[in-house]
C-alpha positions in Angstrom: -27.6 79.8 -117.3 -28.7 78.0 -114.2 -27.0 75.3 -114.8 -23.6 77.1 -115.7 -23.8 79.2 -112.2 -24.6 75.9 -110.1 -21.6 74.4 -111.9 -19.2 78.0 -111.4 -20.7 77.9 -107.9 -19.7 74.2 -107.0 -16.2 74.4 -108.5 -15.6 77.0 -106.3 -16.8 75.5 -103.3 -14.3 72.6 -104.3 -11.3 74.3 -105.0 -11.6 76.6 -101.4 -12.4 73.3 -99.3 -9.5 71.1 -101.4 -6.9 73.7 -101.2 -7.5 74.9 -97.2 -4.7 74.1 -95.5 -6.0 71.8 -92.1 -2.5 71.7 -90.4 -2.6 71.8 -86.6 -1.9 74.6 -84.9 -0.4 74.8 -81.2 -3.8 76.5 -80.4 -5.9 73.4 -81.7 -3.5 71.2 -79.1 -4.0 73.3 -76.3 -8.0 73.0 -76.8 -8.0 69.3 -77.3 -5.3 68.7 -74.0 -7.9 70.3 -72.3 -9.9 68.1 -71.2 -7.6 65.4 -70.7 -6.8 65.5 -67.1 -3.0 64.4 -67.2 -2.5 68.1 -69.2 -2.3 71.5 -66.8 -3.6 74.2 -69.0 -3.7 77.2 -67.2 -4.0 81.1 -69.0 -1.6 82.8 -66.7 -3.4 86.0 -65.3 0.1 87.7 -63.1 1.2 91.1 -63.9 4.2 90.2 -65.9 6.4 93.3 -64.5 6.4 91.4 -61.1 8.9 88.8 -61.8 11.8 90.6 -62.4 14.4 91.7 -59.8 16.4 94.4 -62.3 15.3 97.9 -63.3 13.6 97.4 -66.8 14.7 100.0 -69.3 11.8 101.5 -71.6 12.6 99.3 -74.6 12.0 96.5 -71.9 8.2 97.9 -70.7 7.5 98.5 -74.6 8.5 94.3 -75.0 6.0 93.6 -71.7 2.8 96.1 -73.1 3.4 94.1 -76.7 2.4 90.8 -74.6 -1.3 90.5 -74.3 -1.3 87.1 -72.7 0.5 84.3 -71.7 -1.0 80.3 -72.0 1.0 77.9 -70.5 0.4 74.2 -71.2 2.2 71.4 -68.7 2.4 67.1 -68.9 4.1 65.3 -66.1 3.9 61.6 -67.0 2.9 59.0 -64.6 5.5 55.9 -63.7 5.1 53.8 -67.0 3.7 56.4 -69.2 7.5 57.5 -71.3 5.7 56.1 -74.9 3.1 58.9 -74.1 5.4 61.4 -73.0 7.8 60.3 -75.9 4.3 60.4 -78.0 3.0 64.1 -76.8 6.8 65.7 -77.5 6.4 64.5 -81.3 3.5 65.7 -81.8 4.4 69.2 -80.6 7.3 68.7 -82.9 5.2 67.8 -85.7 3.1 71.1 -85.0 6.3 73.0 -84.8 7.9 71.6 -87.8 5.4 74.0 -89.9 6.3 76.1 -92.1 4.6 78.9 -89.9 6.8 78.6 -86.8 10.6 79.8 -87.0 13.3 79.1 -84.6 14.8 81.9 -82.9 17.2 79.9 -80.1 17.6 76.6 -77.9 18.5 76.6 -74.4 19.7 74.2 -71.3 16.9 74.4 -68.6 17.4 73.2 -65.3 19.8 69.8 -64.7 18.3 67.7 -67.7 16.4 70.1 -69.7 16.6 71.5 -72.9 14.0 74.3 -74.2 13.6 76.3 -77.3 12.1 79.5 -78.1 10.0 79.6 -81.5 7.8 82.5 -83.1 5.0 83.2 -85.6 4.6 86.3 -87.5 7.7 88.2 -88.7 11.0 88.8 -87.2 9.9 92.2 -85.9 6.3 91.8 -85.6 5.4 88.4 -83.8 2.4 87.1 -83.1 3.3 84.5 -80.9 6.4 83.4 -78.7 6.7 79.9 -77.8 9.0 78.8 -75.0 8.7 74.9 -74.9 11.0 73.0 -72.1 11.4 69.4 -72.1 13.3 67.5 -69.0 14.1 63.8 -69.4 11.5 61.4 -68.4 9.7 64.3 -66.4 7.5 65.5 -68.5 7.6 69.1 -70.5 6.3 72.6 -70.8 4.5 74.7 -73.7 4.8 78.5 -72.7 2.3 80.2 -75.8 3.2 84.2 -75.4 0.4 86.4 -77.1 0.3 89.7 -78.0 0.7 92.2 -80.7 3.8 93.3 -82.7 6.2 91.7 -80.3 9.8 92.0 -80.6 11.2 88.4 -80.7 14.8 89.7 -79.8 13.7 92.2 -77.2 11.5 89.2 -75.1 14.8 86.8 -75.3 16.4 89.8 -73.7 13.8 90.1 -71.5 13.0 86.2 -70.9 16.9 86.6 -69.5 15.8 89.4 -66.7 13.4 86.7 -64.9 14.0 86.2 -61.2 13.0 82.6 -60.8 12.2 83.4 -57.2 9.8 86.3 -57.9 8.3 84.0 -60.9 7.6 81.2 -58.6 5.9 83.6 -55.9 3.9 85.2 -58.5 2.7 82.1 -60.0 2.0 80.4 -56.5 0.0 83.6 -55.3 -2.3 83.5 -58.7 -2.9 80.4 -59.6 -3.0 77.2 -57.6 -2.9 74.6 -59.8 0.6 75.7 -60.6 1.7 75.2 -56.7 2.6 71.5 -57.4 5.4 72.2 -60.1 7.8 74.0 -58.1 
């Protein structure tokens, strides 16, 4: 009988650990960028109904309470470093690429740029936004949007309200390390 439940016990134990899915997750990049000192990783701490410049209807104030934080992940390469840059974008690819994150739109971004916005969760109930913004041999942006229930729709709505003036003075006034960007 012992033998039987050390042999039930240790099939188990092999079929949970061969069977767990180990596929990196945006989070698990964020955490191992962080110590890596050509990565900004800063957890973004401003009051996000300060950067727009338009009255915000209800449904728009529902979209900002659903956010419960925003982490924002940024590389600038160094003259000579493209094969990293080139190396970092297809990794985040390869972490997008999963089955788990769905497309939702692409957008132009800046002169040279090019950005998508991804989700997790269900169409009417995500988990996480992701804004990423890439700009020819300068480097790109991970924008992870937290929160609960959030209406994927209603934040690309929203994401189109943002005064880029009033985003830049918010993010210069709370967090320094962002200053250099813009």
């Amino acid at each position: 009988m012992r033998k039987k439940l050390l042999f039930v016990s240790l099939s188990l134990f092999l079929f949970l650990f061969i069977n767990c899915e180990n596929q990196p997750s945006l989070q698990t990049y964020f955490v191992e960028k962080m110590e890596d000192p050509s990565f900004l990783i800063v957890n973004l701490p401003f009051q996000l109904e300060n950067i727009f410049d338009k009255t915000l209807t209800e449904e728009d104030m529902k979209t900002i309470a659903s956010v419960g934080k925003l982490n924002l992940l940024v590389y600038r390469p160094k003259d000579g470093e493209q094969e990293l840059l080139d190396n970092e974008l297809q990794t985040i690819q390869n972490i997008l690429d999963n089955n788990r994150y769905q497309h939702l739109m692409d957008f132009k971004a800046f002169d040279k740029g090019q950005g998508s916005f991804m989700f997790e969760g269900e169409t009417d109930q995500v988990e996480e936004g992701i804004v990423i913004v890439s700009i020819q041999d300068n480097g790109f942006g991970v924008l992870r949007i937290l929160g609960s229930e959030i209406n994927p729709v209603a934040l690309s709505k929203l994401i189109k309200k943002v005064s880029p003036s009033l985003l830049k003075k918010e993010i210069s006034s709370s967090s320094s390390g962002l200053k250099n960007l813009f």
